[in-house]
LOTOR-393205 format. One record per residue (C-alpha): residue in one letter; x, y, z; residue number from 1. Coordinates in Angstrom, 3 decimals. Example, Ala and Ser with C-alpha at 12.3 -4.5 7.8 and 13.67 -1.06 7.14 Angstrom:
% LOTOR-393205
  residu        c1        c2        c3  num
       A    12.300    -4.500     7.800    1
       S    13.670    -1.060     7.140    2
//
This chain:
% LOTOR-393205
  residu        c1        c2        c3  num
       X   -29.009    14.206    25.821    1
       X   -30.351    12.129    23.171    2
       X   -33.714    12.649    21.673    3
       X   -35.153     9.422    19.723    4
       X   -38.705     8.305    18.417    5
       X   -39.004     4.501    18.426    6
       X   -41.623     3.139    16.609    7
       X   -42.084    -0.476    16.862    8
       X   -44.734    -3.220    16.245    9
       X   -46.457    -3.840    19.488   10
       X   -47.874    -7.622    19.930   11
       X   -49.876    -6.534    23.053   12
       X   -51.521    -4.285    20.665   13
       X   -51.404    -5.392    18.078   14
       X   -50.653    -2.209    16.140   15
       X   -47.384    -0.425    15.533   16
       X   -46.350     1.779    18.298   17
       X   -44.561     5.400    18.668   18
       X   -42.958     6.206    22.082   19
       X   -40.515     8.807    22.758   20
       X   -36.952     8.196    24.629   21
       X   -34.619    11.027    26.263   22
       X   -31.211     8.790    26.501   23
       X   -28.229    10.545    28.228   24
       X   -24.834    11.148    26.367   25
       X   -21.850    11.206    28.157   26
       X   -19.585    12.617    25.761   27
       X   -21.784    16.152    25.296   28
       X   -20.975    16.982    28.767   29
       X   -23.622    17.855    29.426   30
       X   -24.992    17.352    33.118   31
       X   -23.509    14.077    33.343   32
       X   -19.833    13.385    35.579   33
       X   -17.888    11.042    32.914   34
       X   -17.704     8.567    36.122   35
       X   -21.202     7.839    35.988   36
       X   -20.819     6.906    32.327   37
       X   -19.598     3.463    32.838   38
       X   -23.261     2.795    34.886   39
       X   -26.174     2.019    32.995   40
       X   -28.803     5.182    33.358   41
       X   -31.451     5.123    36.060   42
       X   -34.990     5.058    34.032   43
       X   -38.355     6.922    34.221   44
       X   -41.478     5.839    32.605   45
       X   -43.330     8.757    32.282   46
       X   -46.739     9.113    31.236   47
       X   -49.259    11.494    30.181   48
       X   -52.825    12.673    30.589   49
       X   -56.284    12.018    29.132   50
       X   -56.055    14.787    26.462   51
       X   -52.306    14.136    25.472   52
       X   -50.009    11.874    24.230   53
       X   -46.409    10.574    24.577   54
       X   -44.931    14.135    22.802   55
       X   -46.601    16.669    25.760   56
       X   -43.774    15.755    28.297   57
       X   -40.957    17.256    25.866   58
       X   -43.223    19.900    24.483   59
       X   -44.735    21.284    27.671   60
       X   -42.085    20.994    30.305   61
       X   -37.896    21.045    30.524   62
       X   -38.033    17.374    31.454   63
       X   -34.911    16.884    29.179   64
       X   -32.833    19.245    31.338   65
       X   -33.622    18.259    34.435   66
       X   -33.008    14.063    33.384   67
       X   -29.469    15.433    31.988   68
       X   -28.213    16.368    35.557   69
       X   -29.095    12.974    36.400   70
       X   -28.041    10.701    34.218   71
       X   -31.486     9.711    33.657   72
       X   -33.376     7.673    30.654   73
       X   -37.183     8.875    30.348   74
       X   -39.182     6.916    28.368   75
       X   -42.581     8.533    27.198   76
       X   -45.395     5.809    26.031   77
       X   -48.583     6.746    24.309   78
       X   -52.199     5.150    25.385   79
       X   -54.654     7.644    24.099   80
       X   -57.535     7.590    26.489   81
       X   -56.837     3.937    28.042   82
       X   -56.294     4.919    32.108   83
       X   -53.450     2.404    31.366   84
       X   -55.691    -0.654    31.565   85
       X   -56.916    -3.873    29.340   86
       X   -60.192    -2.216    27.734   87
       X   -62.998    -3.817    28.238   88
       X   -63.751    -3.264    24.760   89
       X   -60.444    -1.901    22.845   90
       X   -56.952    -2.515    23.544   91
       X   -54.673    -4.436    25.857   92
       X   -53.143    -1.189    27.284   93
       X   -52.322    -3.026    30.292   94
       X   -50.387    -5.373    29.165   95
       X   -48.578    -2.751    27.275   96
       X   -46.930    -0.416    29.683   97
       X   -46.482    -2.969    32.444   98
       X   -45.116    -5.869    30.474   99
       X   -43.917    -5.696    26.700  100
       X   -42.868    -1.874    26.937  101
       X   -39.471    -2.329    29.355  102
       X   -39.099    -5.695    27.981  103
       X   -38.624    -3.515    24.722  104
       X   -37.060    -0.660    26.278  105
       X   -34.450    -2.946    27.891  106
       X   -33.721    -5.058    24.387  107
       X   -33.227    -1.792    22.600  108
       X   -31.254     0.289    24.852  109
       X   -28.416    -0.191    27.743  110
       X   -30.509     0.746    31.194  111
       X   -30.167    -0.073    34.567  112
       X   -31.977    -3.184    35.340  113
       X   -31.943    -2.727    39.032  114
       X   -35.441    -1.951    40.870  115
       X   -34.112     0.779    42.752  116
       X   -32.881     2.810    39.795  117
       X   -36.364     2.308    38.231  118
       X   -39.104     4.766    38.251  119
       X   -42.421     5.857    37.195  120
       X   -44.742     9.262    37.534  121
       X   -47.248    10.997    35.416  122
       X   -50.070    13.412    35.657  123
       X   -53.672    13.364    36.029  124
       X   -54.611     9.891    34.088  125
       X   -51.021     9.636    34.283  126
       X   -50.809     9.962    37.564  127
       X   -53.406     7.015    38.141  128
       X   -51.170     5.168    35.727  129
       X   -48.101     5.422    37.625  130
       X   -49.772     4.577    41.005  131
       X   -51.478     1.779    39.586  132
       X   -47.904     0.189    38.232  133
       X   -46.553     1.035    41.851  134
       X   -49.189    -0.415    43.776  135
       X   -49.752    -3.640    41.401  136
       X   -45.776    -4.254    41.187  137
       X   -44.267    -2.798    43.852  138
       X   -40.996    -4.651    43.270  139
       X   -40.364    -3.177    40.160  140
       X   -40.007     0.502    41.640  141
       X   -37.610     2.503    43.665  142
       X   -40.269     5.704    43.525  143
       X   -43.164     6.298    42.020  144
       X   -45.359     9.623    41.398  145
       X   -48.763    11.327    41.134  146
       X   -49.117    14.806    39.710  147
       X   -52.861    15.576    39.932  148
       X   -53.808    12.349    39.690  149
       X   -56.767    10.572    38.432  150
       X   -56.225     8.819    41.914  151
       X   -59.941     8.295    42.788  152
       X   -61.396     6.053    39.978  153
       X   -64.254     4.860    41.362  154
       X   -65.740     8.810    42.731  155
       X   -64.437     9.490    39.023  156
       X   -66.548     7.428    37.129  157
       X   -69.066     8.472    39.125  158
       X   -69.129    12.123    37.892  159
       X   -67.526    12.270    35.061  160
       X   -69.142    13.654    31.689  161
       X   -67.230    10.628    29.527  162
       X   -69.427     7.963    31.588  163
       X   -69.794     5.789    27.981  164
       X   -65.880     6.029    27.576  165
       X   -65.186     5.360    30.782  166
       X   -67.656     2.431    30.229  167
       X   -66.147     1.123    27.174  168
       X   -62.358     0.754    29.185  169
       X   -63.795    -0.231    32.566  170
       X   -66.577    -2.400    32.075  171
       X   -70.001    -2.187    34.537  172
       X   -68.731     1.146    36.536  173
       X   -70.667    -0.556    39.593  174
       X   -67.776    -3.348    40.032  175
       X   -64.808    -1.041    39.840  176
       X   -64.567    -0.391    43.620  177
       X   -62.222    -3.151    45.450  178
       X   -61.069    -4.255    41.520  179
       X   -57.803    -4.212    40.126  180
       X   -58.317    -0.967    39.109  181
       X   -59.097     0.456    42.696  182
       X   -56.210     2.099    43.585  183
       X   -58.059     2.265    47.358  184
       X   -57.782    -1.811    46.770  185
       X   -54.035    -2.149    45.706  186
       X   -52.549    -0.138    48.461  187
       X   -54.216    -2.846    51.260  188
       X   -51.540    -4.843    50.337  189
       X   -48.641    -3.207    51.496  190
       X   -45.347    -5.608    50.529  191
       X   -42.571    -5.377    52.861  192
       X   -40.126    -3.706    49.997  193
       X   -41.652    -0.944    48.091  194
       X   -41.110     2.309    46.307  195
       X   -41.320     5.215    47.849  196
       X   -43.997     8.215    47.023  197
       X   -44.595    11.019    45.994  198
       X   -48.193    12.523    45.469  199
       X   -48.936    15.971    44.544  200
       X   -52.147    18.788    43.754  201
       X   -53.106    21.965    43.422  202
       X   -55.586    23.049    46.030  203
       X   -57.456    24.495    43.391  204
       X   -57.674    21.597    41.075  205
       X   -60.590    19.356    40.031  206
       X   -58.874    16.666    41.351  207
       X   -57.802    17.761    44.737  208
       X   -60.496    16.211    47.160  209
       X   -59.080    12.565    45.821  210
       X   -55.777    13.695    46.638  211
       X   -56.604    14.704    50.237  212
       X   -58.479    11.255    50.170  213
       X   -55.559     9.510    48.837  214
       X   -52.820    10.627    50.861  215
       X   -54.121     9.290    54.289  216
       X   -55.152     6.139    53.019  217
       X   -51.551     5.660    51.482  218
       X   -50.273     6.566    54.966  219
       X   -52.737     4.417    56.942  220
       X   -52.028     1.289    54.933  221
       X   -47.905     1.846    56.077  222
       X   -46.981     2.894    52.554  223
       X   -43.776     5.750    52.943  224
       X   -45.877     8.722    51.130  225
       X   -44.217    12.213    50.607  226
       X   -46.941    14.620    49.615  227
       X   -47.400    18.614    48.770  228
       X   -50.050    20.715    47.890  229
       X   -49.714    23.936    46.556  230
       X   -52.215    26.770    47.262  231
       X   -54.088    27.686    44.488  232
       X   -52.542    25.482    41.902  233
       X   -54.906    24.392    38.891  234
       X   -54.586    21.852    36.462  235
       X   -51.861    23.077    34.442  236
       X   -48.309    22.378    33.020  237
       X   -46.693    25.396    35.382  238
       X   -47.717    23.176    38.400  239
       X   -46.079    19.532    36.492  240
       X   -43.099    21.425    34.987  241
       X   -42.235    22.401    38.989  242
       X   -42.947    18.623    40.013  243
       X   -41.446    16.932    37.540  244
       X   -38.204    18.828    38.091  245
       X   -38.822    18.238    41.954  246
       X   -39.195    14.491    41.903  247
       X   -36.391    13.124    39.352  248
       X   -34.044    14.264    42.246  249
       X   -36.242    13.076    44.893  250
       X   -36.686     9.278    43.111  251
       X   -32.822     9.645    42.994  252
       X   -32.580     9.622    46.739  253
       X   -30.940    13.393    46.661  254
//
């Protein structure tokens, strides 16, 4: 595999940009069939968590050896705190990941264009991140996925010690619920094509009780939802390093 930082000059924000790109390479042999060379690579847009950035996915978990016995591009964007959205007073985040990042992606390297060899997942903020591209552009995605997700914005906001930050992306906390940002408001509109699921937790992680809220109203709404729990499980890199190796197969369809 093939391990590059691209920098480049974002016009969403304005700012030069740094995101990290796991490219396979057929001639190392390694985990990759020389028939599936001729393809373009599936690709996963994987994102990280409130306290990281686009480097914790390569330094925390053996994402590059499980994508290898795929055939499998990852690309790794950086939003600092941003929940993935247009601040209401900062950056155009937003705009970012969903629109000028695989435009970029796609000019730069040779990918699969196809929606069914597309995919996204990431954990905790990450994990709202992901869910939020799936839900808002469901034709985009074969599979999407939630590792302790930030899935529950609006009971987030509500309790969270960063209320002013959370203010400063959001806007008035007291119109999130049924926004674009309401994750409970996407999934109501269930298209007849989209990706499939996956949403995981630890049982013993912060975030669990909007996981077990999540889950059934995914499932009530007619979205196809795969979901596990483990017992115990905290918010922790042990728990993602398992997932993340569980769902590049399971986005694959194997």
């Amino acid at each position: 595999m093939a391990f590059l930082q691209v920098q480049f000059f974002s016009r969403a924000l304005d700012v030069a940009s740094t995101v990290h790109v796991i490219l396979p390479e057929p001639s190392q042999g390694i985990g990759v069939d020389a028939a599936q060379a001729a393809e373009p690579p599936k690709v996963l847009y994987l994102l990280h968590g409130y306290s990281d950035d686009h480097s914790i996915w390569m330094r925390r978990t053996s994402v590059e050896r499980y994508a290898a016995q795929h055939n499998l591009a990852v690309i790794m964007p950086a939003v600092n705190h941003s929940f993935y959205t247009n601040e209401a007073q900062g950056e155009r985040y937003w705009d970012y990941v969903s629109e000028e990042l695989p435009q970029v992606m796609h000019r730069f390297f040779r990918l699969s264009e196809r929606p069914e060899d597309t995919f996204v997942a990431g954990l905790s903020m990450g994990g709202y991140g992901a869910m939020k591209l799936a839900l808002t552009h469901p034709e985009r995605f074969g599979a999407a996925a939630s590792f302790s997700g930030a899935v529950d914005i609006v009971a987030l906001s509500r309790n969270t010690p960063s209320k002013a930050n959370m203010q400063r992306i959001f806007g008035p906390l007291s119109k999130l619920k049924g926004s674009e940002h309401d994750l409970f408001h996407l999934m109501e509109s269930r298209p007849e094509k989209a990706p499939r699921l996956y949403v995981s937790c630890g049982t013993a992680d912060f975030l669990y009780g909007a996981h077990r809220k999540f889950v059934p109203a995914l499932k009530k709404h007619g979205w196809d939802v795969t979901s596990f729990e483990k017992p115990d499980a905290v918010h922790e890199w042990g728990f993602w390093d398992e997932e993340i190796k569980k769902f590049i197969p399971f986005a694959m369809g194997k």
